[in-house]
MILO-605769 format. One line per 5 residues: their letters; for each residue x negated, y, z negated of C-alpha. Coordinates in steps of 0.05 Angstrom, whole numbers. Each point is the difference from the previous one (the first is absolute). Example, Ala and Ser with C-alpha at 12.3 -4.5 7.8 and 13.67 -1.06 7.14 Angstrom:
2
AS> -246,-90,-156  -27,69,13;
REM end
This chain:
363
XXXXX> -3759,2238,-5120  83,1,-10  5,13,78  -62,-61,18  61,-40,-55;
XXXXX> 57,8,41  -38,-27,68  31,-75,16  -54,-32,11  -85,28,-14;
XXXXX> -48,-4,47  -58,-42,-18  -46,66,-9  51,36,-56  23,-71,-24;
XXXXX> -78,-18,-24  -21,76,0  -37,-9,-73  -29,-67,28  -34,38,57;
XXXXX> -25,64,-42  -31,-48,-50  -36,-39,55  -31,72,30  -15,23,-69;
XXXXX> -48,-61,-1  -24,-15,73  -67,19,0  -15,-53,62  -7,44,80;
XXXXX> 71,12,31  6,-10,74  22,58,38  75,20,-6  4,-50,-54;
XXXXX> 12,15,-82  -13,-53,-34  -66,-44,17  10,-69,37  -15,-40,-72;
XXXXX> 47,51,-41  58,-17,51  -8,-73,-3  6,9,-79  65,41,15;
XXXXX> 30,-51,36  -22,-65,-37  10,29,-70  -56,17,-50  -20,55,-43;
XXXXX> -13,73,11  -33,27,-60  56,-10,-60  53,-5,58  19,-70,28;
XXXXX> 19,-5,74  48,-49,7  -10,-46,61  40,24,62  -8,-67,44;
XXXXX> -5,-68,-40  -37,-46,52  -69,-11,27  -44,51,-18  -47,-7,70;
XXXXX> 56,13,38  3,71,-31  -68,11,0  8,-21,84  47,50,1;
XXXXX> -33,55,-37  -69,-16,43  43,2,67  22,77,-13  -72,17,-22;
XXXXX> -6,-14,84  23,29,63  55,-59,7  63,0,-22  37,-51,-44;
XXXXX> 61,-52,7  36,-31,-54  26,-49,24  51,-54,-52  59,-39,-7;
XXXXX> 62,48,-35  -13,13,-77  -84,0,0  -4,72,-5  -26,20,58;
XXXXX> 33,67,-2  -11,8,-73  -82,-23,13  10,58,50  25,55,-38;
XXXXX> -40,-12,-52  -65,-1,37  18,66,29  17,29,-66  -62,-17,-19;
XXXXX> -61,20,53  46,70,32  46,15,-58  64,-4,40  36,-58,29;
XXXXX> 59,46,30  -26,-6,72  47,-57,23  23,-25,62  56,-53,-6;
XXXXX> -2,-46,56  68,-16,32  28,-14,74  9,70,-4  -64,29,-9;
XXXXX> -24,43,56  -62,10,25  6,82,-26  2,-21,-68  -68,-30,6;
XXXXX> -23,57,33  33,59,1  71,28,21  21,82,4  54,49,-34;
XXXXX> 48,4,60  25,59,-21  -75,39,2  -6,-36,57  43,26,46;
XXXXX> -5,63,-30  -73,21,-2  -30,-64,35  -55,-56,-29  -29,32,-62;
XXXXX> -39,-23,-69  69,28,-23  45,-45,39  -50,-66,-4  27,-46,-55;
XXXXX> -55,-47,-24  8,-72,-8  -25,-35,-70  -55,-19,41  -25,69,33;
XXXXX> 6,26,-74  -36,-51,-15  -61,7,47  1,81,-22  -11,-16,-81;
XXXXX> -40,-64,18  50,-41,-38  31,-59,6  67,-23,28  39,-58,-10;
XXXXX> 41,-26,60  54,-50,-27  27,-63,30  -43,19,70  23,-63,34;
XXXXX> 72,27,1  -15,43,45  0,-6,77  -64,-9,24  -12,51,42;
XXXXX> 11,46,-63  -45,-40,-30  -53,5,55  7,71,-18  -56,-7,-61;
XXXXX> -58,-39,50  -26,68,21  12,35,-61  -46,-62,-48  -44,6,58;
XXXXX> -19,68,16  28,25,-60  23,64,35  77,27,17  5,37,64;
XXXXX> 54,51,8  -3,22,70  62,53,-4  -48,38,-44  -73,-18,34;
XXXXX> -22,-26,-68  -28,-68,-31  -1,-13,-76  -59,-46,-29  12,-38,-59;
XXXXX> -41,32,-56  -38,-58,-39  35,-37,-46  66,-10,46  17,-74,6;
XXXXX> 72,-43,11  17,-49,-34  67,-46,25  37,-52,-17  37,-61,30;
XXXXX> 42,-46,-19  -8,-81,22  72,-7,15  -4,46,48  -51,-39,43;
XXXXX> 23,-2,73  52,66,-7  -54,48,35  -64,-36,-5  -58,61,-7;
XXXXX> -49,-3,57  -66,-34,-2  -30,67,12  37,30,-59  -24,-52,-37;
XXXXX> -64,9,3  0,65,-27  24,-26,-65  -41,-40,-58  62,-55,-11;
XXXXX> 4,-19,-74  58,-56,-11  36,13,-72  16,-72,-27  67,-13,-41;
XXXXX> -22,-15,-77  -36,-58,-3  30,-27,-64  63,1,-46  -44,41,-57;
XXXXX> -25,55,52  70,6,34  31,6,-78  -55,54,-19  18,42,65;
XXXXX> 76,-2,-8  -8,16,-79  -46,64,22  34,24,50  70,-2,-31;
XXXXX> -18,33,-65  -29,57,49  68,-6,36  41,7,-69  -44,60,-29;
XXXXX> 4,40,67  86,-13,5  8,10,-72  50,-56,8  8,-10,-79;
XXXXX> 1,-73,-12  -50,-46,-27  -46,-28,41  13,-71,24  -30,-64,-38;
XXXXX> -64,-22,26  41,-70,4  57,32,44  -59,28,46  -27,-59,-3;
XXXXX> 61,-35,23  10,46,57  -67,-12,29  -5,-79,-5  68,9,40;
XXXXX> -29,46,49  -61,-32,14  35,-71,7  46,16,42  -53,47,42;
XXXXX> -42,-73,2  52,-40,10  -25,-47,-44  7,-2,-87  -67,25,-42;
XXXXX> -7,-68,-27  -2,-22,78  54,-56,-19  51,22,44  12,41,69;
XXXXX> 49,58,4  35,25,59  -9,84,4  48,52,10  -5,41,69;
XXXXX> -22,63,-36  -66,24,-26  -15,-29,-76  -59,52,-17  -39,19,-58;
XXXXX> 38,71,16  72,-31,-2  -13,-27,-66  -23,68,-36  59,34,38;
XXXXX> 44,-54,-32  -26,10,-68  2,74,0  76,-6,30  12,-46,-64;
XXXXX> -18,52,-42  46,46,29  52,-43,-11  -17,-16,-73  -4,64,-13;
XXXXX> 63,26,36  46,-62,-11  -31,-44,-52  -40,5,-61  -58,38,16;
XXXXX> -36,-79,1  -5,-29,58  42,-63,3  14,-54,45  52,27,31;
XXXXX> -34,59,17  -59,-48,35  60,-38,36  33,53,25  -71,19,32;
XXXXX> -27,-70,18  79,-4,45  -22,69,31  -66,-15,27  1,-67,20;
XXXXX> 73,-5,31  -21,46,62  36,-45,54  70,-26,-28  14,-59,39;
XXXXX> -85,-36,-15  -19,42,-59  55,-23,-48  -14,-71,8  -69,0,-7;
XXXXX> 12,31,-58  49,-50,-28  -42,-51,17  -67,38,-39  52,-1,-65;
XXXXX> 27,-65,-1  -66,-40,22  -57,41,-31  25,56,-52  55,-47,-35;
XXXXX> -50,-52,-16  -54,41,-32  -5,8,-74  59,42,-54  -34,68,11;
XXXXX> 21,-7,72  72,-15,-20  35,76,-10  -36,16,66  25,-62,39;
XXXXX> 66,17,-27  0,76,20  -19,-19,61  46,-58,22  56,46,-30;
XXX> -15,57,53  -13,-55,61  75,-30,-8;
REM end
């Protein structure tokens, strides 16, 4: 337990571990092959409920039928997409879900211009290579190929990064769900169970479009942003106390009102428009997500607890607030000067040592 305490960050699987053993303890209802937990048991893992005298906190804060698509999807022979604006949890909705039905989220491919077709695949030890020739020894398996040999799941991140002939890589894989290695004269079948599940990101639309073909071998499930201030507030609260207790940062948590705060900001200037609908706001050129603002919160902490009083003031929001909306210099600043002076300045006193932190840093 000490060494799983030093680790950064917990993978969904050791992070929830007494979440999942309670659910087994009680799932009584048929498991699907390759699968531990039932279908029902990990739709109660994800949403929240209770597991005997242990409650499962909810994992993804949303609609409930789009996790129950998701869970019926991998029950099938077709794969699944997340697909979501930045900061909807797509990645998290992921992980989780593979935490869940296999027990281990670790095999990850992270999409990027430099992904290669061999790390979807397969790729070889060099050294073994040239020394002995192809061999089980010398083949290094891909997240996937390990994937298809345990019948578990992996998670391929960000897919539409990639170029898409890498990409093009998976259509015979989701289809025939073999891997052929011809250096060795062998094929591996996927054992049941195996599934991928990817993600992509809207603002990457038109950077390497996936092919119709590759398409079709994917159940598409579209994340939404939170639909409203309260849902947005209750994600940001959750996920930041998580944040704190994992970093052992050491300050207090922040004020549901200075969470609160953050998020109206993010999600009016994300709309361009104020909650009460009154007035229009111009947005910054960088992503306002649900993701920035727990990162922003948690980062607040830090500095409370490092710099401050171990509360987390104003100051400490401001100085976070001038970091993740000022991306671009030269257009970010004044639409953030202008946000200040025509919407935050004429809201009510509790808005005052905020307004004030924040025009301070934006001089």
């Amino acid at each position: 337990m000490a060494e799983k305490q030093n680790v950064m960050r917990l993978p969904a699987e050791a992070l929830y571990a007494h979440e999942l053993a309670a659910l087994k303890e009680i799932d009584k209802a048929p498991r699907p092959a390759g699968w531990q937990l039932s279908p029902r048991a990990v739709l109660t893992y994800l949403t929240g409920g209770t597991a005997g005298d242990t409650v499962i906190t909810p994992k993804y804060i949303g609609n409930n039928r789009l996790v129950e698509v998701a869970i019926a999807t991998l029950l099938t022979d077709r794969a699944l997409l997340l697909i979501g604006e930045p900061g909807t949890a797509k990645s998290w909705l992921s992980e989780n879900l593979t935490a869940a039905i296999h027990g281990s989220s670790s095999k990850v491919i992270q999409g990027t211009a430099g992904t290669t077709e061999e790390q979807i695949r397969y790729s070889w030890n060099y050294a073994m290579l040239l020394a002995n020739g192809p061999s089980d020894q010398a083949l290094i398996k891909s997240p996937i190929y390990r994937a298809m040999e345990e019948g578990g799941i992996a998670r391929f991140e960000e897919i539409s990064r990639c170029a898409s002939e890498v990409q093009d890589a998976l259509i015979s894989i989701l289809s025939e769900k073999t891997i052929s290695v011809p250096e060795l004269g062998s094929e591996i079948a996927a054992a049941k169970g195996f599934s991928v599940i990817a993600t992509a990101n809207t603002r990457d639309r038109g950077v390497n479009d996936m092919s119709s073909a590759l398409k079709r071998r994917f159940n598409i499930i579209v994340l939404p942003a939170p639909g409203d201030l309260e849902t947005e507030v209750d994600i940001v609260r959750r996920r930041v106390k998580e944040l704190a207790n994992s970093y052992e940062i050491g300050a207090a948590l922040p004020a549901d009102d200075a969470i609160r705060q953050v998020v109206t900001i993010f999600r009016e200037l994300r709309s361009g428009v104020t909650l009460e609908g009154k007035e229009k706001v111009k947005g910054p050129s960088g992503v306002i997500s649900t993701a920035e603002a727990i990162s922003l919160l948690t980062g607040s902490m830090a500095l409370a607890a490092s710099f401050g009083s171990g509360e987390v003031e104003a100051q400490d929001l401001a100085a976070g607030l001038q970091g993740a909306i000022v991306k671009d210099e030269e257009k970010d600043r004044g639409v953030w000067k202008d946000y200040l002076e025509n919407v935050m300045k004429k809201r009510g006193s509790e808005w005052r040592p905020l307004y004030n932190a924040c025009r301070e840093m934006n001089v």
